[in-house]
C-alpha positions as CSV (number, residue, x, y, z in Angstrom):
1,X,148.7,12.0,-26.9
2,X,152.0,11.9,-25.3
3,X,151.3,9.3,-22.6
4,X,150.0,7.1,-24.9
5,X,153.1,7.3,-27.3
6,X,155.3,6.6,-24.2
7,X,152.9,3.7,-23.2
8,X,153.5,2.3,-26.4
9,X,157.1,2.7,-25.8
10,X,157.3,0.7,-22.2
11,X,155.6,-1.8,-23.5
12,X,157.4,-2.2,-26.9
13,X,160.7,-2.3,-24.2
14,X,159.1,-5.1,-22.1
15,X,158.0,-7.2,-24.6
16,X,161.6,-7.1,-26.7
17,X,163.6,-7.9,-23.3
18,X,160.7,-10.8,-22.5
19,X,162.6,-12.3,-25.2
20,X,166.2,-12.2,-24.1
21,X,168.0,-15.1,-23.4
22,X,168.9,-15.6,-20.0
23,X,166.7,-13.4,-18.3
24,X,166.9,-13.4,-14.4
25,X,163.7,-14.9,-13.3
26,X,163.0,-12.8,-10.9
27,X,163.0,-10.1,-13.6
28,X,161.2,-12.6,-16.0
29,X,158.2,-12.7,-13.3
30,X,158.2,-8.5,-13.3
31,X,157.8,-8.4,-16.8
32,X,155.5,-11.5,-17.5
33,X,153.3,-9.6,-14.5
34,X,153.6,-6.5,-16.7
35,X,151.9,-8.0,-19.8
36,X,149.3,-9.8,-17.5
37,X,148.1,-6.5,-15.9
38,X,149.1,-4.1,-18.6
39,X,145.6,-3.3,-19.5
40,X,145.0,-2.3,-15.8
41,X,147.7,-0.1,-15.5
42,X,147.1,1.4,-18.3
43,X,143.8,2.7,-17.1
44,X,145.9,5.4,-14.9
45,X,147.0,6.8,-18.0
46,X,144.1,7.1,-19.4
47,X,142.1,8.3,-16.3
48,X,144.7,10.3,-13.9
49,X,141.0,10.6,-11.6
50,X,141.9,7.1,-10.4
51,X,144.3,6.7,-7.5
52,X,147.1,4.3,-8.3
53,X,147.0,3.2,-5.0
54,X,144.4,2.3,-2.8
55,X,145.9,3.7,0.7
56,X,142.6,5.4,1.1
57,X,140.4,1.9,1.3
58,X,143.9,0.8,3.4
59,X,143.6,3.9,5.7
60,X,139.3,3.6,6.2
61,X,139.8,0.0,7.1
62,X,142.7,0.1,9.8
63,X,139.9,1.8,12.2
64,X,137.9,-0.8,12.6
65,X,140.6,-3.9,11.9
66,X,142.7,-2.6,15.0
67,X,139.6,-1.9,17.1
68,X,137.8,-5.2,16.5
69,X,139.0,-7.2,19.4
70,X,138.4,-4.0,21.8
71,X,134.8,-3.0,21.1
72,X,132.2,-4.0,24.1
73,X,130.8,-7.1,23.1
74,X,133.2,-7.6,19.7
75,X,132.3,-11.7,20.1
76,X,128.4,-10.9,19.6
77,X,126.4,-10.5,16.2
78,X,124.6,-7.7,17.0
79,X,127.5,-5.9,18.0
80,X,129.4,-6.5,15.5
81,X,126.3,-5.2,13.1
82,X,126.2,-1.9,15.1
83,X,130.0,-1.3,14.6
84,X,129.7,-2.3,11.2
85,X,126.8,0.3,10.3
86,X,128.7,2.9,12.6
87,X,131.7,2.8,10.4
88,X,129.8,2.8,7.4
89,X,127.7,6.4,8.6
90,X,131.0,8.0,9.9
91,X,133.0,7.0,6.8
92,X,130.2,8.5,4.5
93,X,130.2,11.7,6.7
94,X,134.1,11.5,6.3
95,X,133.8,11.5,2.2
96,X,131.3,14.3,2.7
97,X,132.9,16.2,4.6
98,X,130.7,16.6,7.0
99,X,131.4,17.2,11.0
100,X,130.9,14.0,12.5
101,X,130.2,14.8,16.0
102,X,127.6,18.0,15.1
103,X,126.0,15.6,12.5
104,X,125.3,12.8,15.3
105,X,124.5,15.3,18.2
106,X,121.4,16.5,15.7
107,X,120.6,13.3,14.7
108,X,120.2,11.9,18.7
109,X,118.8,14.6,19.2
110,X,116.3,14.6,16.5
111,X,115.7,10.8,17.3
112,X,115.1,12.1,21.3
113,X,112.3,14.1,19.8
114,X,110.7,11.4,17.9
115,X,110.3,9.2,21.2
116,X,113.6,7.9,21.2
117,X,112.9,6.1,16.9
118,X,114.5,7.1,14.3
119,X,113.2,10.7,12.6
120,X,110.8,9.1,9.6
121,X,112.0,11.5,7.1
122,X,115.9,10.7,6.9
123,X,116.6,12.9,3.8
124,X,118.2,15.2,6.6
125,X,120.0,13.1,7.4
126,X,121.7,11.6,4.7
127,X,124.6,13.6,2.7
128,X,123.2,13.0,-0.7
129,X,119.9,14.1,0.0
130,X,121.0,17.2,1.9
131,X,119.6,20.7,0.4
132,X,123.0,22.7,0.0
133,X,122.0,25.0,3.4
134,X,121.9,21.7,5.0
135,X,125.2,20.6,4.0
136,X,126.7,24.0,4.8
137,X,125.7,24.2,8.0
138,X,127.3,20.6,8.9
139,X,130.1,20.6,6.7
140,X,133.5,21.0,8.1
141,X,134.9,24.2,7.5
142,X,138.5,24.7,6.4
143,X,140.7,27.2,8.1
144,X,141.4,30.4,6.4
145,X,144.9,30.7,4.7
């Protein structure tokens, strides 16, 4: 494979200029870093699936990390254990896809029904139990073009 031969390649390059005299340490600490982590980095070679960054954990935490000190009641356990299981349902709706604000409407309303408690069959409820009507009719559609 041609990544693989050119993998080979940058780190044949790193390891014959880790052995240079007189190196510029701040280069020295890039490469030594290069041979400490190389077997990490190469795993985005072999598997282009896997970001090589990780803006998107960066970008699902900022929410609640800039909020935290303006949610109602933000010095209080059980507050902070409602915002921490409200973040976790809308950032699983978010990977699914799914329309936040229609998928909580249906689900107070469905917990309305059932004398204000929870509905006692969830599988509705929950993306990866959804039939595929169900997650059609809640997904977020995209627009046409």
């Amino acid at each position: 494979m041609k990544s693989l031969r050119l993998n080979e390649r940058i780190a044949s390059q790193r390891d014959k200029e880790l052995v240079r005299l007189r190196l510029a340490e701040k280069a020295e600490k890039v490469l030594e870093s290069l041979v400490n982590h190389w077997e990490g980095l190469c795993r985005f070679i072999q598997n282009p699936n896997i970001p090589m960054d990780n803006n998107i954990a960066e970008q699902t935490l900022r929410g609640p990390v800039v909020g935290r000190k303006n949610y109602y009641g933000s010095g209080s356990d059980w507050s902070m254990e409602l915002a921490a299981w409200f973040f976790t349902v809308l950032t699983s709706l978010k990977i699914w896809r799914i329309n936040q604000k229609l998928w909580l409407k249906g689900y107070l309303e469905a917990c309305i029904a059932n004398e204000r408690k929870p509905p006692e069959d969830l599988s509705q409820w929950l993306p990866w139990q959804m039939d595929e009507s169900r997650l059609k009719e809640l997904r977020i559609h995209d627009p046409p073009g």
